[in-house]
C-alpha positions as CSV (number, residue, x, y, z in Angstrom):
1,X,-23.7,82.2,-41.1
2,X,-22.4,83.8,-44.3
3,X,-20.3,81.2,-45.1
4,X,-21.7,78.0,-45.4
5,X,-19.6,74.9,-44.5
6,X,-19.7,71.7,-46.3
7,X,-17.7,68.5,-45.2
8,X,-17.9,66.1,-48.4
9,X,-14.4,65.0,-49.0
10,X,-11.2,66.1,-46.9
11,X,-10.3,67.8,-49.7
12,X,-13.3,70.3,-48.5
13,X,-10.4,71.4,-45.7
14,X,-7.5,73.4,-45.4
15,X,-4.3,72.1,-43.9
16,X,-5.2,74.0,-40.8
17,X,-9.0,73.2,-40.6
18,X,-8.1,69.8,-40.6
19,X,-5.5,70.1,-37.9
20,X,-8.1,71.9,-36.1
21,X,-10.9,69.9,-36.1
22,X,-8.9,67.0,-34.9
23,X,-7.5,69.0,-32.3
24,X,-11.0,70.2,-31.2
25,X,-12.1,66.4,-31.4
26,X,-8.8,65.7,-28.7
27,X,-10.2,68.5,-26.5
28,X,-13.8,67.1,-26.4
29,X,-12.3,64.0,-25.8
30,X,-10.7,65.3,-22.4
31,X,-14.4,66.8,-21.6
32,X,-16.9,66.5,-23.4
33,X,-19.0,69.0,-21.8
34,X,-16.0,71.4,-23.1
35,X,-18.5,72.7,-25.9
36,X,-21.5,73.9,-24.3
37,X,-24.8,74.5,-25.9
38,X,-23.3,75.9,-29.1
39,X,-25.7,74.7,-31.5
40,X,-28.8,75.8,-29.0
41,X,-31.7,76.5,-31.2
42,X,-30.6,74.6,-34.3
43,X,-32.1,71.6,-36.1
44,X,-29.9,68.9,-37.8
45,X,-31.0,66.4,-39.9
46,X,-29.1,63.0,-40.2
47,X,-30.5,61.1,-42.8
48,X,-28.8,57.3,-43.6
49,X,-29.3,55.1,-46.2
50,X,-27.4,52.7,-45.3
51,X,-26.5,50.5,-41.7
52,X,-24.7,52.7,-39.4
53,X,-24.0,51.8,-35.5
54,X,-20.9,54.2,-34.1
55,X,-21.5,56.9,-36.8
56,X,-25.1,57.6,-36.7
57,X,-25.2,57.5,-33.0
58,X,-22.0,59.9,-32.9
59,X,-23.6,62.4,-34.8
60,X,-27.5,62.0,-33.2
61,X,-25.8,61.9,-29.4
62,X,-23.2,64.6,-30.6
63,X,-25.3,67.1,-31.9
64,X,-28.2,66.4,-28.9
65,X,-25.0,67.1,-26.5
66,X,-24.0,70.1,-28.3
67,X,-27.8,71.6,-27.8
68,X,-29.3,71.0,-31.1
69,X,-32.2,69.3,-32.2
70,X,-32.3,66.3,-34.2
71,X,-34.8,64.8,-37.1
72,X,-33.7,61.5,-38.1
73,X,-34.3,59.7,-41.6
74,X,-34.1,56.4,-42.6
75,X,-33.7,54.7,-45.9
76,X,-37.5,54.4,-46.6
77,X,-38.2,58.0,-45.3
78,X,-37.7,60.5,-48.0
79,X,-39.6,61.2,-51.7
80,X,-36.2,60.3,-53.4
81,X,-37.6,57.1,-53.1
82,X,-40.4,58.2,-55.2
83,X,-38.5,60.1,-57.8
84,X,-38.0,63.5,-56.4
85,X,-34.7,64.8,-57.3
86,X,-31.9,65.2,-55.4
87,X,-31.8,69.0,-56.0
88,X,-35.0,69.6,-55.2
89,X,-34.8,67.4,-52.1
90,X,-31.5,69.4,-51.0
91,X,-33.7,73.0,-51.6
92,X,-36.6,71.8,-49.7
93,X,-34.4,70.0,-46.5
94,X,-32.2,73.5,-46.7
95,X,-35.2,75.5,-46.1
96,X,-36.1,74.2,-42.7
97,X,-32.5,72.1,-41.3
98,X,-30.0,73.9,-40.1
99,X,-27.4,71.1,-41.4
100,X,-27.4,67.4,-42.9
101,X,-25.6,64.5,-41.9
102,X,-25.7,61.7,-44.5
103,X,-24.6,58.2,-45.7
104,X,-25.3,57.1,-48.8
105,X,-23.8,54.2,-51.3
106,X,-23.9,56.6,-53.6
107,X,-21.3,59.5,-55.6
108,X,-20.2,62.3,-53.9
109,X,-21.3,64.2,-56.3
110,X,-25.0,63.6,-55.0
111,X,-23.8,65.3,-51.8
112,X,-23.1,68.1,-53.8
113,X,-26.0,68.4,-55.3
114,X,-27.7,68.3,-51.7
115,X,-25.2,71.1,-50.6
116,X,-26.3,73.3,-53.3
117,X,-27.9,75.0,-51.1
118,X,-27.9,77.3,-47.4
119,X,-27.7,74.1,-45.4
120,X,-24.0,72.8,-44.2
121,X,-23.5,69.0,-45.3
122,X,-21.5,66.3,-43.8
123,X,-20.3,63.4,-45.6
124,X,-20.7,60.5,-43.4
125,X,-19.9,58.0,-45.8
126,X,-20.3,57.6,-49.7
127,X,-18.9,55.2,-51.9
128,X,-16.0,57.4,-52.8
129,X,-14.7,58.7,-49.2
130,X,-15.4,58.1,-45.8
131,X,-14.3,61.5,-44.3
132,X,-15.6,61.8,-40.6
133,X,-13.9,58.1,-40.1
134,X,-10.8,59.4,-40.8
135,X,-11.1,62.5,-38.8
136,X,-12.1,59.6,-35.8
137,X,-8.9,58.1,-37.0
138,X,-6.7,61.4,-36.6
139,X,-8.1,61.9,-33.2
140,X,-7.9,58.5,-31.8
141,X,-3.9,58.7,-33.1
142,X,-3.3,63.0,-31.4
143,X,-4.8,60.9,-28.4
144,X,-3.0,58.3,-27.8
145,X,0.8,59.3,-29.4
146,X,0.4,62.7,-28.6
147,X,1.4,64.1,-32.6
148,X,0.4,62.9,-35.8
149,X,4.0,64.1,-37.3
150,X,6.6,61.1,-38.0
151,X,3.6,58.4,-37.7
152,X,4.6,55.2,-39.2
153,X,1.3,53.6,-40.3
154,X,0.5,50.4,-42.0
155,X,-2.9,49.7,-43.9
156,X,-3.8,46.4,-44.4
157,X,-7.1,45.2,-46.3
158,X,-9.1,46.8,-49.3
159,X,-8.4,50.3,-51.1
160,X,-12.2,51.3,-49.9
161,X,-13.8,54.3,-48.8
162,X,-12.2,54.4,-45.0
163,X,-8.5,54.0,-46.9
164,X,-9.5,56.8,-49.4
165,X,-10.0,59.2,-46.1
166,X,-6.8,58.4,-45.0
167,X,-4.8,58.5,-48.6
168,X,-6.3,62.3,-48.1
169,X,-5.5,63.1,-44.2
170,X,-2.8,61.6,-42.8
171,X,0.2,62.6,-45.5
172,X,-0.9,66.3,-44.8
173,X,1.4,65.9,-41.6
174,X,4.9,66.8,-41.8
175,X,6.4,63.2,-42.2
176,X,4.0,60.7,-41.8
177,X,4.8,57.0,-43.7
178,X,1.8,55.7,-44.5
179,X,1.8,52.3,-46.5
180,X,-1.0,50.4,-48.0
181,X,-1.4,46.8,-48.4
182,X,-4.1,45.8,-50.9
183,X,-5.1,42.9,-52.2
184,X,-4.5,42.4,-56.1
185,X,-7.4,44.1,-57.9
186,X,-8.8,46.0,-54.9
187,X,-6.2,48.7,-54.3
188,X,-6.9,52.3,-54.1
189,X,-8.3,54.3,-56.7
190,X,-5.4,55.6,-58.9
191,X,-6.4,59.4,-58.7
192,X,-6.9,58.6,-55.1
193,X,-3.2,57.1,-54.5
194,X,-2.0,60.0,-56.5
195,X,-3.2,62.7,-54.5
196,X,-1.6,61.1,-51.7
197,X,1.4,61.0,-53.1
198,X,1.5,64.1,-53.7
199,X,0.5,65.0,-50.1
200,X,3.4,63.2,-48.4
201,X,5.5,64.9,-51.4
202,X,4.4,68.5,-50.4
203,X,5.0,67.5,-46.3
204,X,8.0,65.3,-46.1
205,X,6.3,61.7,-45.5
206,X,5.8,58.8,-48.2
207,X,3.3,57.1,-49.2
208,X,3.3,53.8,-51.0
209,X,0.8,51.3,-51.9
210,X,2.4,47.4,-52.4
211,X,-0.3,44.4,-53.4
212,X,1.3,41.8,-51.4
213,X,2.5,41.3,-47.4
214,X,5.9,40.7,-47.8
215,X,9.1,42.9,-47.0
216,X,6.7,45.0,-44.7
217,X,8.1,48.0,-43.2
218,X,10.7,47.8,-40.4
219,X,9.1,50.3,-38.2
220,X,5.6,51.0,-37.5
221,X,3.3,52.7,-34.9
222,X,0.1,51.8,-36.1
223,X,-1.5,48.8,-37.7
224,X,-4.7,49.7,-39.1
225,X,-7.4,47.3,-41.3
226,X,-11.1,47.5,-41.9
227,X,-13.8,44.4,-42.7
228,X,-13.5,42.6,-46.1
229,X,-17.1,43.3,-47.4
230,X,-17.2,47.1,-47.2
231,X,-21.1,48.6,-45.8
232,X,-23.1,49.0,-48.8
233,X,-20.9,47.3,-51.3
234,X,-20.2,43.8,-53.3
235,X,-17.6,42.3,-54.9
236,X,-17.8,40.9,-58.5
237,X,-15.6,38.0,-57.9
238,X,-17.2,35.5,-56.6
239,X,-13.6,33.9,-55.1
240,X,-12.8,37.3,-53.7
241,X,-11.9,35.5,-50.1
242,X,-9.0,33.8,-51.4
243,X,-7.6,37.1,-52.6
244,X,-8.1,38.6,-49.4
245,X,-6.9,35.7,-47.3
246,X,-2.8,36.6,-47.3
247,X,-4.1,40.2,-45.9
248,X,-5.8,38.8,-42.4
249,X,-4.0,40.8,-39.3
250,X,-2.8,38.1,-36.7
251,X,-0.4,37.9,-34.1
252,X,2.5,37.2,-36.8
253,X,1.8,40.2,-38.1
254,X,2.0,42.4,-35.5
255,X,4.8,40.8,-33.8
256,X,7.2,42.4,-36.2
257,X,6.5,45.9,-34.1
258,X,5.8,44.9,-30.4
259,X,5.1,48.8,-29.5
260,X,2.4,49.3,-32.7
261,X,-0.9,49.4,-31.7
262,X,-3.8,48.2,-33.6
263,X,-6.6,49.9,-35.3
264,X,-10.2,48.9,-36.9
265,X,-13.2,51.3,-37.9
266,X,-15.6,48.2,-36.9
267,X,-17.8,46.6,-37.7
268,X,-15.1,43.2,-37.3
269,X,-15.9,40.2,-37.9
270,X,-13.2,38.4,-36.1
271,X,-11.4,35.5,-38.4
272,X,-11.6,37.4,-41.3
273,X,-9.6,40.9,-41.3
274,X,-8.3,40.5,-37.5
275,X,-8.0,37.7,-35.4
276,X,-9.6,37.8,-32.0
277,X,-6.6,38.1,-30.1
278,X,-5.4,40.8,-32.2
279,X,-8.6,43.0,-31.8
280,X,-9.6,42.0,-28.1
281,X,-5.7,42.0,-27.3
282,X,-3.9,44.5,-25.4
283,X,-2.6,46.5,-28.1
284,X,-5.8,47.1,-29.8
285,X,-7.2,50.9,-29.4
286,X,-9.9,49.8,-31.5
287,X,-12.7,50.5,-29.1
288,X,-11.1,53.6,-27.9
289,X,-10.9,54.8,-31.9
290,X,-15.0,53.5,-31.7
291,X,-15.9,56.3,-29.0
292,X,-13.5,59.2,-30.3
293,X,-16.0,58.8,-33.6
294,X,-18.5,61.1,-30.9
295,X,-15.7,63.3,-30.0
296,X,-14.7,64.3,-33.7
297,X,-18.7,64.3,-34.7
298,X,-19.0,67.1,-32.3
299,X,-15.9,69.2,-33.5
300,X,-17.4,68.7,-37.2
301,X,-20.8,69.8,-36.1
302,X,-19.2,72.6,-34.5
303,X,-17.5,73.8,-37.8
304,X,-19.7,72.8,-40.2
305,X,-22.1,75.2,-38.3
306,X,-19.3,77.9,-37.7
307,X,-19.7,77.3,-33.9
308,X,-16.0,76.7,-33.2
């Protein structure tokens, strides 16, 4: 490879490497034998700090199915817990991995330190951005509506890392209405929100971000949320649930659009963000949005590594 691929943020692709991917990750979701061995003879590492279930075993199973091997680190496993540097780790790992898949609580700007280097880097969660989720999102949507154009999607729950991805993917498409509901004090980050703004500017859509649930939009396709306590984080406010209380998804909620469905990154914890017969109901593609995370794993592996 002369060109070496990093996926850090979103922002790391074009307008048409992103549609690509996620049309790649719709193709391997029709067969995922569709790739082949392409990464035959190559070594990835996938190092995470923190608790991973769908993401990590994505990646590890992806990557084994697209013919690579795989070295896997855990949070005790590395001399950065010693002191080594992240440069030098990134310079060392570069000189014998073929690419690195990591999650860390940590900047992105320690990613970038690690992709310094020869060795392609995927984000698979940081603080900041949660890129690959979102690109299981964009799948999981081409999949089941068929477009992304003229979406009408509703956000519901904290400004986090997994809303950040999608404040940077979805307004890219011609039309999409994307509208955030945060609680007060744990919107999105303002340069964040204004990127996406600008987004849905450049394409056609709108994006808006409101800290309450009333007057919610009239039409809507999708109603998406994630868990309260994001993975890896804390709050400072030690009465945070009664913030977050007025942003639960229930049945009221999504009775306002009978043909939306619903949508969750998981973990749930049912009773807090989502009722349980909101995520185990019929109109929940949350599961299905679960195993696309392999499909669009793959088709990042496969660019990251110039294989596609």
């Amino acid at each position: 490879m002369t060109d070496v691929r990093h996926l850090i943020s979103l922002n790391d692709l074009t307008d048409d490497e992103l549609e690509h991917v996620v049309l790649r990750g719709v193709k391997l979701a029709e067969d995922v034998t569709a790739s082949g061995d392409v990464l035959h003879g190559r070594v990835i590492g996938i190092y995470f700090s923190k608790t991973s279930t769908r993401t990590r075993t994505a990646f590890t199973s992806g990557a084994l199915r697209l013919g690579a091997r795989v070295i896997a680190y855990g949070p005790g496993d590395l001399q950065l817990n010693t002191g080594e540097t992240v440069e030098d780790t990134g310079h060392v790992l570069s000189g014998m991995l073929d690419g690195l898949v990591l999650r860390t609580a940590g900047p992105p700007e320690e990613m970038r330190a690690l992709a310094a280097h020869t060795m392609p880097v995927v984000n698979a969660m940081s603080a900041e951005e949660h890129p690959t989720q979102a690109l299981a999102d964009l799948t999981t949507m081409m999949t089941r509506f068929g477009r992304i154009e003229g979406l009408r999607v509703l956000y519901v729950g904290e400004g986090n890392n997994t809303a950040a991805a999608l404040a940077r993917a979805l307004p890219r498409f011609p039309g999409v209405e994307l509208d955030f509901r945060t609680p007060p004090g744990y919107g999105l980050r303002p340069g964040i929100l204004a990127e996406a703004v600008a987004l849905a500017g450049r394409s056609g859509g709108v994006v808006r971000e409101r800290h309450d649930m009333a007057g919610l939009p009239e039409a809507c396709d999708v109603v998406y949320t994630t868990r309260w306590q994001t993975t890896g984080t804390s709050k400072p406010d030690p009465d945070w649930r009664t913030v977050f209380e007025p942003f639960r998804v229930d049945a009221s909620v999504m009775a306002g659009w009978p043909r939306a469905v619903f949508m969750h990154d998981l973990p749930a914890h049912r009773g807090e963000e989502v009722t349980a017969d909101v995520l185990d109901g019929p109109r929940s593609i949350a599961f299905d949005q679960a195993r696309h995370k392999l499909h669009s794993a793959m088709a990042v592996l496969e660019w990251t590594q110039g294989a596609s």
